[in-house]
C-alpha positions as CSV (number, residue, x, y, z in Angstrom):
1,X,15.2,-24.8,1.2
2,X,17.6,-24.3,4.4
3,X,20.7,-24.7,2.5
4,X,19.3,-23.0,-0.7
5,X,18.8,-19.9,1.2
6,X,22.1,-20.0,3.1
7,X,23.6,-20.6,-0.4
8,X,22.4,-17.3,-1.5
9,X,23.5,-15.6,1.3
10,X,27.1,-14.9,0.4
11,X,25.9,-13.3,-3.0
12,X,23.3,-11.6,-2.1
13,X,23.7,-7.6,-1.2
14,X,22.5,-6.6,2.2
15,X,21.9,-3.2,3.9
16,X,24.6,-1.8,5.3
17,X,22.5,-1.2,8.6
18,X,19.4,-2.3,9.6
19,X,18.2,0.9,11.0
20,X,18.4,1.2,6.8
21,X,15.9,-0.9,5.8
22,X,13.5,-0.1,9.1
23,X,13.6,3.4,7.5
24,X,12.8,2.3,3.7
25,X,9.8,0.1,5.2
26,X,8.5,2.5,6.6
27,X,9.2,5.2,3.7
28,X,7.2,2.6,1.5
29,X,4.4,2.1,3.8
30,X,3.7,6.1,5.1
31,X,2.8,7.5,1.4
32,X,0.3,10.0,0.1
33,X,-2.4,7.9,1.0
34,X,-1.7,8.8,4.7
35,X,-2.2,11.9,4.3
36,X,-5.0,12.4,1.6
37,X,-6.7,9.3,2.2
38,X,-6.6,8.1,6.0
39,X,-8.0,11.6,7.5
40,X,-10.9,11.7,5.3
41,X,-12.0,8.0,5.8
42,X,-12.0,8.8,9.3
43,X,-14.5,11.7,9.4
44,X,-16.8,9.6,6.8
45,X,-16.8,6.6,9.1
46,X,-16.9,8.0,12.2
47,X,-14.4,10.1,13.2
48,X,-12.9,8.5,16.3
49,X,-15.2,5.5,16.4
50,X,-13.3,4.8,13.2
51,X,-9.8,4.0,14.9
52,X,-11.7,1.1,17.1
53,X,-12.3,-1.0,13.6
54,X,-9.0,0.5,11.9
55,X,-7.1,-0.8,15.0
56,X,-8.7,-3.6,15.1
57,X,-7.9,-4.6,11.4
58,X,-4.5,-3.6,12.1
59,X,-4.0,-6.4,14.2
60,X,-5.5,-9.2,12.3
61,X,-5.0,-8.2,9.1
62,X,-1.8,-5.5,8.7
63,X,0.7,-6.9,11.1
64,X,0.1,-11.0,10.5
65,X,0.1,-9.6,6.4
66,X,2.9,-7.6,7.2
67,X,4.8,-10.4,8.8
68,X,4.2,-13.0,6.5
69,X,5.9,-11.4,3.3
70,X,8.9,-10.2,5.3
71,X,9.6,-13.8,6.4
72,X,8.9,-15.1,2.7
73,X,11.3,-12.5,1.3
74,X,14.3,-12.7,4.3
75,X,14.1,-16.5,4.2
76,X,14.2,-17.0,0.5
77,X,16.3,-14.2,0.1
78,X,14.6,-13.5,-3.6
79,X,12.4,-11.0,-4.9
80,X,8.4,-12.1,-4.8
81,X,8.5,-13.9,-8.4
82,X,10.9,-15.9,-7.5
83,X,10.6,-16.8,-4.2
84,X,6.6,-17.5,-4.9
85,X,7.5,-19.8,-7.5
86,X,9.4,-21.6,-4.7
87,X,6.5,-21.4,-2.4
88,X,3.8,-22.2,-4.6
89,X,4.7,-23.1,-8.6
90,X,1.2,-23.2,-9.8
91,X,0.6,-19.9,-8.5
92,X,4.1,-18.6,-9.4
93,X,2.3,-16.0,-11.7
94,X,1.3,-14.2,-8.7
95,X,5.1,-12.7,-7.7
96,X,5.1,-11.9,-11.7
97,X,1.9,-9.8,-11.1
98,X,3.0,-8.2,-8.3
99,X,6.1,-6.7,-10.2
100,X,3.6,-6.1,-12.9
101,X,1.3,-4.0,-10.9
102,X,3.8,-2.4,-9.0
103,X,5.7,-1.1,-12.6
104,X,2.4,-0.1,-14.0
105,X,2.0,2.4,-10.7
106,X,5.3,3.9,-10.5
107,X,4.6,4.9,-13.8
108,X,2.0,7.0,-13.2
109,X,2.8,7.8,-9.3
110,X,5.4,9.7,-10.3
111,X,3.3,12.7,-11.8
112,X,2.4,13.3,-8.3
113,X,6.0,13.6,-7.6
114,X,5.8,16.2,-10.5
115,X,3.2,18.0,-9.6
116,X,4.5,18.8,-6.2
117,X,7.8,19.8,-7.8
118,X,5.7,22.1,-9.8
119,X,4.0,23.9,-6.4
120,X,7.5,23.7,-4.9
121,X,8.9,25.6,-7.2
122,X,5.7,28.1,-7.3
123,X,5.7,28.5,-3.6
124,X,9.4,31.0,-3.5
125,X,7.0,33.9,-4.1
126,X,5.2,36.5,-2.1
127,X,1.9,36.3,-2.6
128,X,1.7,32.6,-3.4
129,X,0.7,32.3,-7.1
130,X,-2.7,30.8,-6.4
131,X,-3.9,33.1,-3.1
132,X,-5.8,35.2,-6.1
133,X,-8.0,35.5,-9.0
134,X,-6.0,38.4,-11.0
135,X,-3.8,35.9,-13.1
136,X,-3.7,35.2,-16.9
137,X,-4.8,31.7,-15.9
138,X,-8.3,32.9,-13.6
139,X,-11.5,32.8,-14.9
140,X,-12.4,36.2,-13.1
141,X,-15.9,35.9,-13.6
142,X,-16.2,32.5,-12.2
143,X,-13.3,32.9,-9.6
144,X,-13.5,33.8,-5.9
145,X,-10.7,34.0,-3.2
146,X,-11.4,31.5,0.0
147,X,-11.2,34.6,2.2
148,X,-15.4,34.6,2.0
149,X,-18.2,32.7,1.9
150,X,-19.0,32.4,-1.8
151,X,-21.2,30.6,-4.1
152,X,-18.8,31.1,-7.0
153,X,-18.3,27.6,-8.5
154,X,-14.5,27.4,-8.3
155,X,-11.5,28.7,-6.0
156,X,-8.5,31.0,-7.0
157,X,-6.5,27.7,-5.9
158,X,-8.6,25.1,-7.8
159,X,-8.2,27.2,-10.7
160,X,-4.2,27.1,-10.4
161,X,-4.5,23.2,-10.4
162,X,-6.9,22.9,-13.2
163,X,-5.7,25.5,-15.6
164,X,-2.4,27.1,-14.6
165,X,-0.9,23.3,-13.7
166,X,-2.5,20.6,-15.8
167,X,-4.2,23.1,-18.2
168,X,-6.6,20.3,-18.3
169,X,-8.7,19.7,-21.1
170,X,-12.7,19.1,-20.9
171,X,-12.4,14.7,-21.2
172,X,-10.4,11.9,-22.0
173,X,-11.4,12.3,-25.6
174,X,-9.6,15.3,-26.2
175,X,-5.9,14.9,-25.5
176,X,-4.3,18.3,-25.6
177,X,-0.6,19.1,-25.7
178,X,2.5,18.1,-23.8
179,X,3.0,20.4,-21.0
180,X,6.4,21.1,-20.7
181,X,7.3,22.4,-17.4
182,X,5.8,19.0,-16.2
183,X,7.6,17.1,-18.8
184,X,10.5,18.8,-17.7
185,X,9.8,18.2,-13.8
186,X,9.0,14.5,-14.6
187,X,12.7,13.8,-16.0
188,X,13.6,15.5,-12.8
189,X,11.7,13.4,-10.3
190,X,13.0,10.2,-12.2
191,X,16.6,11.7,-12.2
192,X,15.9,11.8,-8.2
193,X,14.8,8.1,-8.0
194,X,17.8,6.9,-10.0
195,X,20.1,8.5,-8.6
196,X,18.8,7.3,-5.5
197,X,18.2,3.8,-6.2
198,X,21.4,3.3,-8.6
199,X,23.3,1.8,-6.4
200,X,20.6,-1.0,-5.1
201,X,20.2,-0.8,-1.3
202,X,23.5,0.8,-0.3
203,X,22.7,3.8,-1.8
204,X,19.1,3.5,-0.9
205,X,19.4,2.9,2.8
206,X,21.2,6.7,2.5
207,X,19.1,8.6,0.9
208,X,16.1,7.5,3.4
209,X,17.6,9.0,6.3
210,X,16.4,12.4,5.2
211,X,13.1,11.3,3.2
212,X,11.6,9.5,5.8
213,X,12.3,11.4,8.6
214,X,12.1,15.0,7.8
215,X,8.6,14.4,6.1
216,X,8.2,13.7,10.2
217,X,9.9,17.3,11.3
218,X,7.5,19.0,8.7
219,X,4.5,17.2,10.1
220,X,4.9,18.3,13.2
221,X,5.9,21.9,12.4
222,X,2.5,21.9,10.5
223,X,0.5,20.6,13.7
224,X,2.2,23.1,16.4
225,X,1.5,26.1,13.6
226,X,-1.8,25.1,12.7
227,X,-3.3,24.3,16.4
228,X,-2.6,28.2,16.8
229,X,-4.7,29.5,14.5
230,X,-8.4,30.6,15.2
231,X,-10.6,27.5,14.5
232,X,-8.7,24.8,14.3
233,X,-10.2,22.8,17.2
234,X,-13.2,23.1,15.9
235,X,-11.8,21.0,12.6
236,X,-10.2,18.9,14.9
237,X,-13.2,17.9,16.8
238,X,-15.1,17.0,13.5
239,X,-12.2,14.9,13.0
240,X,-12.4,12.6,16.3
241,X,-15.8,13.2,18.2
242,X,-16.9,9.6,17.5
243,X,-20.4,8.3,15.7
244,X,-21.2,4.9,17.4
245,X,-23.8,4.1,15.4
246,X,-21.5,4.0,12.2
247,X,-19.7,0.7,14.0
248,X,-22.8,-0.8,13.2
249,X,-22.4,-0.6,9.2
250,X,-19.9,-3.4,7.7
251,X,-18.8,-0.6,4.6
252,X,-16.7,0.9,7.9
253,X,-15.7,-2.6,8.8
254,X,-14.4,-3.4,5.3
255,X,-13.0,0.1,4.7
256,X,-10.8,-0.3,7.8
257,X,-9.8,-3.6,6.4
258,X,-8.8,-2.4,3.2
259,X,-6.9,0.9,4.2
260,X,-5.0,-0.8,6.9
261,X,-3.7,-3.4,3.7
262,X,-3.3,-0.9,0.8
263,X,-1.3,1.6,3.2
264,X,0.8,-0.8,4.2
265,X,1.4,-2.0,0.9
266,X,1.1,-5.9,0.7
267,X,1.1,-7.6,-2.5
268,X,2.8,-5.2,-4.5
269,X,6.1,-7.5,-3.6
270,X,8.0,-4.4,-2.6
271,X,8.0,-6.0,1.6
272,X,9.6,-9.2,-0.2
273,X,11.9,-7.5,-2.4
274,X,13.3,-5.5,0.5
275,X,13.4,-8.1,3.2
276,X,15.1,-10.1,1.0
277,X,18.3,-8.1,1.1
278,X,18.3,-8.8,4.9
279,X,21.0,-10.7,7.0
280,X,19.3,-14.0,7.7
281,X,18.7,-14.2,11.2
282,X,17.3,-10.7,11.3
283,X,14.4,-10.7,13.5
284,X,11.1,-10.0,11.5
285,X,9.0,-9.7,14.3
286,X,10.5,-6.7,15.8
287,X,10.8,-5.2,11.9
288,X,6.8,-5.6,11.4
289,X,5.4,-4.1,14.2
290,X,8.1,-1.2,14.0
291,X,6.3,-0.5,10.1
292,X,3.2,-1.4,11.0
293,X,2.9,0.5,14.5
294,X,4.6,3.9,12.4
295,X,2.5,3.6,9.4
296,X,-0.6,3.9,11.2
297,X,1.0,6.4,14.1
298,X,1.7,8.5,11.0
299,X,-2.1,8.2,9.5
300,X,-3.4,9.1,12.9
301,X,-0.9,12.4,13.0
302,X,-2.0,13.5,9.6
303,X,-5.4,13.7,10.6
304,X,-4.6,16.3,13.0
305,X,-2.6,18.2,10.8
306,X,-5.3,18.4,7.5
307,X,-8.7,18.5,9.8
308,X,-7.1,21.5,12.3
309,X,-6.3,23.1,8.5
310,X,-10.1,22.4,7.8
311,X,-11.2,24.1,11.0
312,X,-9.5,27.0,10.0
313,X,-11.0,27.2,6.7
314,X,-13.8,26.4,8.3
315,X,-13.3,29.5,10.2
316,X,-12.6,31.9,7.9
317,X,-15.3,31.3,5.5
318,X,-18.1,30.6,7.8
319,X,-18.6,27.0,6.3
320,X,-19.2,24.1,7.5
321,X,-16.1,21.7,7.9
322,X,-17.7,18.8,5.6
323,X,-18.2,21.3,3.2
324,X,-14.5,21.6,3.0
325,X,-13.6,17.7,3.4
326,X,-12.1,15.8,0.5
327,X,-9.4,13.1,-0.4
328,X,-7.0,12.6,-3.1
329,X,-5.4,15.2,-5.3
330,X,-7.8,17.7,-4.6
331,X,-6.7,17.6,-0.9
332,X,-3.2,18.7,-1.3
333,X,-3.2,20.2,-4.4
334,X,-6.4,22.7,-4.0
335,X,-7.7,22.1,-0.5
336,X,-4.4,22.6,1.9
337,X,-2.9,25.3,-0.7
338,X,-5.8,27.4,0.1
339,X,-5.6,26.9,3.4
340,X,-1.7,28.0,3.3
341,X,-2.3,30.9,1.3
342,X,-3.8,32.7,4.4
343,X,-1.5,31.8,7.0
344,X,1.2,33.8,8.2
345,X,4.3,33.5,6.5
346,X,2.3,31.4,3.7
347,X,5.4,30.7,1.4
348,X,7.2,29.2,4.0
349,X,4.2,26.6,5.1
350,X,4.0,26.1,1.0
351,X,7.8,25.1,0.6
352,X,7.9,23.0,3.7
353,X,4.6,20.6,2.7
354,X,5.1,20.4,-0.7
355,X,9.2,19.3,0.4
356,X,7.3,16.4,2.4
357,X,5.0,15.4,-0.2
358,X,8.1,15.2,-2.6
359,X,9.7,13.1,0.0
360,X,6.6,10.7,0.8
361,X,6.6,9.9,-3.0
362,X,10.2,9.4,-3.3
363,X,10.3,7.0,-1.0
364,X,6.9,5.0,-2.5
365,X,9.2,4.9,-5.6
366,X,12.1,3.5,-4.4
367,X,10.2,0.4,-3.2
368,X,8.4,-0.1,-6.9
369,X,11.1,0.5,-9.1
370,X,13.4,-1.6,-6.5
371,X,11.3,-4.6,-6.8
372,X,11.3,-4.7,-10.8
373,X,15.2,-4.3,-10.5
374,X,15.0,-6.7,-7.8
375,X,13.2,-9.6,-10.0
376,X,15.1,-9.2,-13.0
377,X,18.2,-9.5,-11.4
378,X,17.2,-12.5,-9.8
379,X,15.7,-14.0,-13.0
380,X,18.1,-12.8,-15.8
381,X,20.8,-11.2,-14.0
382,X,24.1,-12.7,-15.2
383,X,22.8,-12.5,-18.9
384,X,21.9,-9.2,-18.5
385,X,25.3,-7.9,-16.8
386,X,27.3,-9.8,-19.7
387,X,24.9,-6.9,-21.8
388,X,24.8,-4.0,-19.8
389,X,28.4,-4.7,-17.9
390,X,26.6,-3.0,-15.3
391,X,23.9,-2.7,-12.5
392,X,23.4,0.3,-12.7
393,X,22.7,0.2,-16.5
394,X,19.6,-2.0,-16.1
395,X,18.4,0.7,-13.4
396,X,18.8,3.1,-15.8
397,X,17.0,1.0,-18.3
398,X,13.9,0.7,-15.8
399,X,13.4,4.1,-15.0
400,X,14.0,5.3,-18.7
401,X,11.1,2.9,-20.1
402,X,8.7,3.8,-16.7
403,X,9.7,7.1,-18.0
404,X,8.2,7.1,-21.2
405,X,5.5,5.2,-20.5
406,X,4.7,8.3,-18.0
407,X,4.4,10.9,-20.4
408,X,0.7,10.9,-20.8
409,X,0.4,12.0,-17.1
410,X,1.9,15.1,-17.9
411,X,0.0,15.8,-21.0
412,X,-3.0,18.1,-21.0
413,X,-5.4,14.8,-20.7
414,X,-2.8,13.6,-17.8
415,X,-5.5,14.0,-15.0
416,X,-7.5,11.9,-16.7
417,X,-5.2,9.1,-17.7
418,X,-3.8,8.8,-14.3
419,X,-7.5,9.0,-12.5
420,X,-8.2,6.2,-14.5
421,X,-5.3,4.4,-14.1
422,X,-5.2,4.3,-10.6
423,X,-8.7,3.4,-10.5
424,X,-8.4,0.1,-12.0
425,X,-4.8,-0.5,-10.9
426,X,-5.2,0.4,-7.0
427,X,-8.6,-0.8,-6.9
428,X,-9.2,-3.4,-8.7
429,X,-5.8,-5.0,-9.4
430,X,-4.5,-5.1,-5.8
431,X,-7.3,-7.3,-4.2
432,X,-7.3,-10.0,-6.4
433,X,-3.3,-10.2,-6.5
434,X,-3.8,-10.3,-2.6
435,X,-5.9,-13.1,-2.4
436,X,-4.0,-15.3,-4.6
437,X,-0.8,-14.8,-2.8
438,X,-2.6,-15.3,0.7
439,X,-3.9,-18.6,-0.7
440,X,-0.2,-19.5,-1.9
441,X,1.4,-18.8,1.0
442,X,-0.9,-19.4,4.2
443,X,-3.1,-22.6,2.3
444,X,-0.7,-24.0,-0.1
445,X,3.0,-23.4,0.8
446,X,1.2,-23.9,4.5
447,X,1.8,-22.1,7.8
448,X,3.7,-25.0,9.5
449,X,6.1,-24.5,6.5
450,X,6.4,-20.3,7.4
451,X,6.8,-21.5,11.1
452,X,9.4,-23.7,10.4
453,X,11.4,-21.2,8.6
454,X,11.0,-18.2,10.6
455,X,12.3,-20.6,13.6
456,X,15.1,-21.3,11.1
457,X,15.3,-17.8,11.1
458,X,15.2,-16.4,14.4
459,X,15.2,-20.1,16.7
460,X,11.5,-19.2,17.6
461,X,8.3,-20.0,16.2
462,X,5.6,-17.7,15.6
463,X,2.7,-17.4,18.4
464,X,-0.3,-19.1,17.9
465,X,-2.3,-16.0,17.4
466,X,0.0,-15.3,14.2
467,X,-0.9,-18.9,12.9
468,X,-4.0,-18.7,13.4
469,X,-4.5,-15.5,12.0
470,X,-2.4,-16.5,9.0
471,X,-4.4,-19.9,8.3
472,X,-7.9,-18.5,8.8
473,X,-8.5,-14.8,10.1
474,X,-6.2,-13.0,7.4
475,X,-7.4,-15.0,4.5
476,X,-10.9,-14.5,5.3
477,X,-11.0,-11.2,5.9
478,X,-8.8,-10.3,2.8
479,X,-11.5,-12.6,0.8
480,X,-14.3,-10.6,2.4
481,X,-12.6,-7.3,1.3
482,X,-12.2,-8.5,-2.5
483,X,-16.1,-9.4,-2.8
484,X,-17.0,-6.3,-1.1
485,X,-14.4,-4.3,-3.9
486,X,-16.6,-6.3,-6.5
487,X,-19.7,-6.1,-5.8
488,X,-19.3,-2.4,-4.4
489,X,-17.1,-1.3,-7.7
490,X,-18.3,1.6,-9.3
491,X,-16.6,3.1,-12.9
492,X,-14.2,5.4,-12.8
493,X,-14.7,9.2,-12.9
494,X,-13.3,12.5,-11.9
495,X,-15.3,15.0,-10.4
496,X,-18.4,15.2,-12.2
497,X,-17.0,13.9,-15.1
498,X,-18.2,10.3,-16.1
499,X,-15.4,8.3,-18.3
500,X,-17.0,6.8,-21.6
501,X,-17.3,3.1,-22.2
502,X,-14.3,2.8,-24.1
503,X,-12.0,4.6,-21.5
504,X,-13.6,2.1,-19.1
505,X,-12.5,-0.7,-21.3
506,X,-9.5,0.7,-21.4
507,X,-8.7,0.9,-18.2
508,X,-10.3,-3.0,-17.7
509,X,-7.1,-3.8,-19.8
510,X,-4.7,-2.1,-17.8
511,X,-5.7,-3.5,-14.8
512,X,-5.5,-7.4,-16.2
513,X,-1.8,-6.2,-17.5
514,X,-1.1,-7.4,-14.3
515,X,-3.9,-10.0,-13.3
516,X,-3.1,-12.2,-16.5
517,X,0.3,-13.2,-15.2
518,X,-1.3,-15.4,-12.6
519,X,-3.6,-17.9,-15.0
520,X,-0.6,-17.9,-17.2
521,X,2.1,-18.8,-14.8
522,X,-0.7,-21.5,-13.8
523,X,-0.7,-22.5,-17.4
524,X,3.1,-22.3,-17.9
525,X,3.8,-24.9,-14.8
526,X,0.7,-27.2,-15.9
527,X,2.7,-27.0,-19.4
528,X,6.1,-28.0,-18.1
529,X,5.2,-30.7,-15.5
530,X,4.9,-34.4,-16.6
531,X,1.9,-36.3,-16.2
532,X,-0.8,-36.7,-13.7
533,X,-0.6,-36.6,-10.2
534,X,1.2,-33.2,-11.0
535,X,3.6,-33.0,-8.2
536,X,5.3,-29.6,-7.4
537,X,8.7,-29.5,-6.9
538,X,10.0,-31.5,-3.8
539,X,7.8,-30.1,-1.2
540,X,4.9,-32.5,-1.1
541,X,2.0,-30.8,-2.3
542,X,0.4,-32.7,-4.9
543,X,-1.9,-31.2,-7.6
544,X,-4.2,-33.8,-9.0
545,X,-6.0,-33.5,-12.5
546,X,-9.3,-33.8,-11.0
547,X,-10.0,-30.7,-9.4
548,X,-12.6,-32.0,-6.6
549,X,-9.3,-34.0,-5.1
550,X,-7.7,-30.7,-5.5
551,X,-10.1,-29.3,-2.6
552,X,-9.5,-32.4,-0.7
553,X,-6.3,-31.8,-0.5
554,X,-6.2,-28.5,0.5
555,X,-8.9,-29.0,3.4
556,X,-6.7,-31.8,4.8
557,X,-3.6,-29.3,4.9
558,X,-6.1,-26.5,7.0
559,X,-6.8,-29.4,9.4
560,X,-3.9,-30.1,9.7
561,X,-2.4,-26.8,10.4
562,X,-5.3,-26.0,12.6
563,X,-4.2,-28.9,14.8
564,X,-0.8,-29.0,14.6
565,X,-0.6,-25.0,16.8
566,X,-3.1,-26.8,19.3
């Protein structure tokens, strides 16, 4: 594997600096769910008692995760389906779901990208178009501005989202029109990723020196503005003052677990795609805790910024702060909105946070559409470039099909496709690609093997606390995590509205467009090997028809890489 790697090497393209690729880790791992997610989990959980688990699963879970899959993709040097069909053929269908699930998202991500356009462009005006109830879009009778305390069922804001911006219809059953402006704004946002990404990770490791840093700038601008308004401790304070007793409950435990892993972003074979563009010797250590430390730094900083927002809310309406509390869309597209509409200098606020949530996407983009480019290039490349003639061409190709495949989103049904999309794709999808590719890696492929080749790597071994973490901590808590997301899974819904059985189903099939891959790959390499015991490749491992000799096996290689650190 030594001298298939180094014989890579030479063909492979790299970053042109390494500061490069630190920047587009850490553009890929600080996303939306940063800043609507992270903040709200915390009060639910907690509030600062919540940073004692989420720390906690940082360590054993994030970083060892984190680690792992950079060391797979730098030492392979090949995007995840590749490179997991080296580590592990019978579960090679694992790095094809990865690209799988990562495609089916950036299809529908990118309307978030959209709608942010949409606010960007609505926020060069004075008074912001959603700071009142007189527009052709308001319900008047049914509309109140957040300057009181009302019992009117819907903001001037939430209106501009529902009916100005989607122009929603009442279910998934009735579809509506195309809405333009956002069809138009979607072509945009892709035009941004490709012309970004066109160029692989040369032009890439560019364009992230503004997306991931300014988003940085604006955050703090936020949090210096927003500490000086009346109230904003007091949101602040709801945010950390901790709740012991919610340590006690394993729902905190497991939620700490699981937002420390989906922020960061393993097994969606992004980390692999882009590590594998490193120079070889690169040290991965001092890449994973510079993305891990930053992702979770940055989740910690957007707390302050949205719950000192809240306590000024808060303030003005004479609410309570939990009354004002939410995540997802409705957070930054209805919640912090209202909120800027009655600061001073509100357009200014408006243009600088939507600019950052434009930016946070981008960058969550450039990772998912990389790692589809990545794995056909690796896979098919040289046939397709006799097609295409060009690189670039297939990029082109992959945004222009993610494109279309988008268009529901901006539809007048497109809240309701994408809820339900990202229900079953970043729920149910991820976990079970995650436990099957911390089986192939830290049971099968083995962690004396990943030792091995990170010493290869870097001339030192990992610490025993990553091995150990890698061969039982990591894998057991990531298998705790997936039965909790079963037996805890709820159907999808927005708001009060309850999907029907078909939509249910229908989302059931998007989220095995990516699970199937992995019994099929199984199937595929059964298929194509010759006779019983099956042995896989020339590593060792031997797969034996009988499936209780199978577990046998695989206990013998935990022993032995339990003893072998000691």
């Amino acid at each position: 594997m030594e001298e298939l790697s180094k014989a890579n090497s030479p063909q492979r393209q790299t970053w042109s600096k390494h500061t490069e690729f630190i920047l587009a880790g850490i553009g890929y791992a600080v996303g939306l769910g940063n800043v609507w997610r992270f903040p709200y989990l915390c009060y639910r959980s907690g509030g600062g008692a919540f940073l004692i688990p989420y720390l906690i699963m940082l360590v054993l879970v994030g970083i060892p995760l984190l680690y792992m899959e950079l060391a797979i993709g730098q030492y392979m040097r090949l995007g995840p389906v590749h490179s997991l069909a080296k580590v592990c053929p019978l579960l090679k269908g694992v790095g094809v779901a990865t690209v799988a699930i990562s495609f089916i998202m950036c299809t529908y991500y990118n309307v978030i990208i959209t709608w942010a356009l949409y606010y960007l462009l609505s926020s060069f005006q004075s008074p912001l178009p959603w700071q009142s109830c007189n527009n052709t879009w308001n319900v008047k009778e049914n509309c109140t501005d957040q300057m009181t305390n009302s019992t009117m069922a819907s903001t001037a804001s939430q209106q501009f989202f529902n009916y100005k911006v989607l122009e929603k219809t009442s279910g998934v059953e009735e579809s509506g029109g195309l809405r333009w402006e956002l069809f138009g704004l979607l072509i945009l946002a892709w035009a941004l990723i490709y012309f970004s990404i066109f160029k692989g990770v040369k032009s890439t490791g560019k364009v992230v020196y503004f997306t991931v840093l300014f988003p940085y700038v604006i955050l703090l601008a936020l949090l210096i503005n927003n500490l000086l308004l009346p109230g904003a401790m007091k949101g602040i304070e709801f945010y950390i003052i901790p709740d012991w007793n919610k340590l006690t409950e394993l729902e905190v435990w497991v939620n700490a677990a699981a937002q420390i892993f989906n922020s960061i972003g393993v097994a969606f074979g992004s980390l692999i795609s882009m590590s594998s563009y490193n120079n070889f010797e690169n040290n991965i250590l001092k890449d994973t805790l510079a993305i891990s430390i930053t992702n979770s730094a940055t989740s910690i900083l957007a707390g302050f910024v949205i719950f000192s927002a809240f306590g000024y809310m808060s303030h003005l309406q004479n609410i309570p702060v939990s009354s004002i509390a939410v995540d997802g869309p409705g957070l930054v597209f209805v919640v912090y909105p209202q909120a800027f509409s009655t600061m001073p200098v509100a357009p200014l606020w408006a243009v600088l946070f939507f600019v950052m949530l434009v930016c946070l996407g981008l960058d969550s983009q450039f990772a998912m559409v990389e790692v589809m480019v990545t794995s056909l290039m690796d896979g098919m490349g040289n046939s397709l470039l006799k097609y295409l003639k060009h690189k670039e061409v297939l990029v082109l190709l992959v945004c222009s099909v993610a494109f279309l495949l988008g268009i529901p989103h901006v539809m007048q049904v497109g809240i309701y496709t994408f809820q339900l999309m990202d229900h079953y794709t970043a729920i149910v999808s991820v976990m079970f690609l995650a436990f099957f590719e911390v089986v192939a890696i830290c049971w099968i492929y083995g962690v004396c093997r990943l030792s091995q080749n990170v010493q290869k790597m870097t001339g030192q071994e990992p610490s025993l606390f990553f091995r150990l973490c890698w061969i039982v901590v990591s894998p057991g808590l990531v298998t705790i995590i997936l039965v909790f997301t079963i037996v805890q899974f709820k159907p999808a819904r927005y708001v009060d509205y309850i999907y029907p059985s078909w939509a249910q189903g229908v989302g059931w099939v998007i989220s095995m467009g990516s699970i199937i891959w992995i019994p099929l790959g199984a199937v595929h390499t059964l298929w194509i090997l010759k006779g019983p015991p099956l042995e896989v490749s020339g590593w060792g491992l031997k797969f034996v028809s009988k499936v209780l000799f199978s577990f046998v096996l695989l206990a013998c290689s935990l022993l032995n890489d339990i003893l072998v650190p000691l």
